[in-house]
LUMKOL-437752 format. One line per 5 residues: number of its first residue (from 0); for each residue x, y, z of C-alpha. Coordinates in Angstrom, 2 decimals, m for minus. Each point is the difference from the previous one (the first is absolute). Layout:
REM residues N
NUM = X/Y/Z  ...
***
This chain:
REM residues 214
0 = 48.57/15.06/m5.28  m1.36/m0.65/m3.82  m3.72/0.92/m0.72  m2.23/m2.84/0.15  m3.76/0.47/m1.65
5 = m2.81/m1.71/1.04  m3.20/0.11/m1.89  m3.28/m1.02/1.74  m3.92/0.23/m0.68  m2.97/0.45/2.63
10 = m3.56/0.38/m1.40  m2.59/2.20/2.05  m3.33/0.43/0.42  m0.34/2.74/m2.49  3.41/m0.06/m1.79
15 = 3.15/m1.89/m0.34  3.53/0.93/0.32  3.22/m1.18/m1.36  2.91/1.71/1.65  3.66/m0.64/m0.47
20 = 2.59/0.79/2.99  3.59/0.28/m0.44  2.01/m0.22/3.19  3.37/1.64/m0.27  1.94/0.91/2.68
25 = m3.17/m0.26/2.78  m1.87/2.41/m2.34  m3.11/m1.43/m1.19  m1.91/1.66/m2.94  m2.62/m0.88/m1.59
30 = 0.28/0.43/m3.94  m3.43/m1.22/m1.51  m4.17/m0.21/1.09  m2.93/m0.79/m2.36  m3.47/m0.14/0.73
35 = m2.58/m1.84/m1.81  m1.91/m2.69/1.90  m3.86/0.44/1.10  m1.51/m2.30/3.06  m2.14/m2.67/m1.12
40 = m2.96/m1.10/2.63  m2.05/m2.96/m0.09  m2.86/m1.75/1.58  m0.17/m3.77/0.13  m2.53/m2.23/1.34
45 = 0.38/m3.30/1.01  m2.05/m3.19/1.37  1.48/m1.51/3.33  2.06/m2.97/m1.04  0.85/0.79/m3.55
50 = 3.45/1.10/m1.38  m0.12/3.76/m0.62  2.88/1.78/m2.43  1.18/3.67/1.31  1.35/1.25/m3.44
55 = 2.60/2.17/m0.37  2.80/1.08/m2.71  2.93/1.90/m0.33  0.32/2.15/m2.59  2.69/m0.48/m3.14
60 = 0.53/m3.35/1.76  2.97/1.09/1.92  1.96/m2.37/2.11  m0.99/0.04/4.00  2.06/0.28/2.60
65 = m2.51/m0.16/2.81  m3.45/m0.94/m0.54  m2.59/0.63/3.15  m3.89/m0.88/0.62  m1.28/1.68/3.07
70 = m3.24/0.85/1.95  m1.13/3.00/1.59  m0.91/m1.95/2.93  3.30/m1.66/1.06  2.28/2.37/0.88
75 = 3.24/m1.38/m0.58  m0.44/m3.42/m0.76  m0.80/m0.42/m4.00  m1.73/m2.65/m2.20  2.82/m0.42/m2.11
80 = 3.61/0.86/m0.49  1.93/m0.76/m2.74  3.91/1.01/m0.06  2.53/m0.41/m2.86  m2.37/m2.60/m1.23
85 = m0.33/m1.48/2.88  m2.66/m0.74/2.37  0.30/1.25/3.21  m2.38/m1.25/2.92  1.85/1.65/3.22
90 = m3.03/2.60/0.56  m2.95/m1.30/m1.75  m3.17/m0.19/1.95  m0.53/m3.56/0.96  m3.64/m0.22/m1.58
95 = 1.68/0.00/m3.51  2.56/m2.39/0.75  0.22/m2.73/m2.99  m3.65/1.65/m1.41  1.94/2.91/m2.11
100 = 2.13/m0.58/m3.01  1.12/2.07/m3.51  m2.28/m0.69/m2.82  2.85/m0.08/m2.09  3.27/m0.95/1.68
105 = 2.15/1.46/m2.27  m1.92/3.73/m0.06  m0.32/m0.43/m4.37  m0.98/3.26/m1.63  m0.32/1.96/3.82
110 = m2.56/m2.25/1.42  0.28/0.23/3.76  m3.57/m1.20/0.60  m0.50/m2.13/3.59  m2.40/m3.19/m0.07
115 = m1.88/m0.48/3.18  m0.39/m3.80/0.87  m3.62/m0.81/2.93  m1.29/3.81/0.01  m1.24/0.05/3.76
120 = m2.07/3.05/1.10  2.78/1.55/1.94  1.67/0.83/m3.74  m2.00/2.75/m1.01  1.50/3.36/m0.03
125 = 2.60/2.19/m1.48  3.13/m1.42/m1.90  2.78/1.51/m1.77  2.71/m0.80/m2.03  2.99/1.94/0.36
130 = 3.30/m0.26/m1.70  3.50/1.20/m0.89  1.90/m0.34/m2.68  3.36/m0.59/m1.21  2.16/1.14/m2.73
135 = 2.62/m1.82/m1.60  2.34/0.65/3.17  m1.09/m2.17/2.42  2.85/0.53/2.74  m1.95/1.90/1.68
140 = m3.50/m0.86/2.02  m3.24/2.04/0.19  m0.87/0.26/3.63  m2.53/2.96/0.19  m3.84/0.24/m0.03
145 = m2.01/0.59/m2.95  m3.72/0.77/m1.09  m2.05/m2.88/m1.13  m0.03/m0.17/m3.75  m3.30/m2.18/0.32
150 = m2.78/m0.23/2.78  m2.35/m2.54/0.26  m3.45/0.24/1.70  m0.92/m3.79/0.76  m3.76/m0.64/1.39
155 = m0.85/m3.64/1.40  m3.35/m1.41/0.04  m1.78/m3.37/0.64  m0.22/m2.61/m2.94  m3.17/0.32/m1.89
160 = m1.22/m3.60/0.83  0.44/0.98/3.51  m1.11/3.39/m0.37  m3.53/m1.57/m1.38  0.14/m2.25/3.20
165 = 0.08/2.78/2.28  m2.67/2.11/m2.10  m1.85/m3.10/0.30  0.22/m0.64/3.50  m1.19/3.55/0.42
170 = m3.15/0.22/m1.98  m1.20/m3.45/1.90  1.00/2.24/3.17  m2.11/3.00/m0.69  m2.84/m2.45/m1.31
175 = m0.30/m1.99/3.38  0.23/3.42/1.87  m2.94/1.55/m1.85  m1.69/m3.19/m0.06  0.12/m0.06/4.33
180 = m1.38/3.57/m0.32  m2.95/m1.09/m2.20  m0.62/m2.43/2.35  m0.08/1.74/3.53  m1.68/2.70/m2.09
185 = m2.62/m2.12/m0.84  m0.30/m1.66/3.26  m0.36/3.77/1.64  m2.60/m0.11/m2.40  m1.91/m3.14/0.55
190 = 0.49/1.00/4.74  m1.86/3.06/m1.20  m2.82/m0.68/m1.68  m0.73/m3.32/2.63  0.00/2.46/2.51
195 = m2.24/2.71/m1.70  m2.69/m3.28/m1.13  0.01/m1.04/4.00  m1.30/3.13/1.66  m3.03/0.65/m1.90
200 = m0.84/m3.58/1.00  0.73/0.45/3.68  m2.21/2.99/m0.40  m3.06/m1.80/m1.52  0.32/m2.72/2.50
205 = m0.60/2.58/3.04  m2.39/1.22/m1.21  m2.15/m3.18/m1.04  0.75/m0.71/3.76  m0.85/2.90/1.34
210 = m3.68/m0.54/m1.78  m0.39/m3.19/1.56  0.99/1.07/3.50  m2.85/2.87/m0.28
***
């Protein structure tokens, strides 16, 4: 059997690799490995509702053979897959069904960045990109795990309008509640002091009849 050489890249978390394997015989060797890529982390916020951009690049704008978004949180179902340029839905978690997309299709100069369509509370937490690459022989498919080469920390809060709404609601909350105290304070108040003012006048009045009994 002739050699056949297939070249393939996987970025890491703190490196990347290229490696080259030449299969010959059933002997596989590897015949090349570079290192030279650094983890990028990021954190995002975003209002519920809005569109939200996960950004991430490739570096030297290399072509991708597989292109996957993922969560922390989802085990083995992803939030997007993307195959020899092709989208491919067969394990994506349901809740980003039709609400994730490329911002560029066509991945110019690296940019694998995700848009995020209706941001929903559920959303927030960790994303990665992770990739592998292809060199000019494409016979051969990339089928192994790699580190993310991006991570994403996305936070979710309320809109501000609503926020204000809620802040609002609160302070008129706390207001009524301290005004009800106020008042059953100063009622307390008020039962005292009625009480005190009657008994020296039941006093004085036995006595002034005690006088006129005698």
């Amino acid at each position: 059997m002739s050699g056949v050489l297939y070249g393939f890249e996987a970025l890491g978390a703190k490196f990347a690799f290229t490696f080259k394997v030449k299969v010959s015989n059933w002997h596989v060797s590897a015949t090349s490995l570079t290192l030279d890529q650094d983890l990028s982390e990021e954190n995002i916020t975003a209002e519920i509702g809005q569109t939200v951009t996960l950004p991430c690049h490739v570096p030297q704008n290399r072509p991708v053979l597989i292109l996957e978004w993922v969560r922390a949180d989802l085990g083995t179902e992803y939030v997007f897959f993307l195959r020899d340029d092709q989208p491919d839905p067969e394990n994506q978690n349901p809740s980003f069904t039709n609400r994730v997309q490329l911002k560029d299709r066509n991945m110019k100069n690296g940019d694998l960045s995700l848009v995020l369509k209706d941001v929903t509370i559920d959303d927030r937490g960790k994303y990665e990109c992770h990739i592998v690459l292809v060199g000019a022989n494409r016979g051969k498919r990339a089928s192994f795990d790699t580190e993310p080469i991006k991570i994403i920390h996305l936070e979710v809060r309320q809109p501000a309008n609503r926020r204000g709404r809620v802040g609002l609601a609160v302070g008129l909350t706390t207001l009524a509640t301290l005004l009800l105290v106020l008042v059953a304070a100063f009622g307390v108040v008020i039962f005292r002091n009625c009480q005190v003012s009657k008994k020296p006048t039941s006093f004085q009045f036995s006595v002034d009849e005690e006088f006129r009994l005698q």
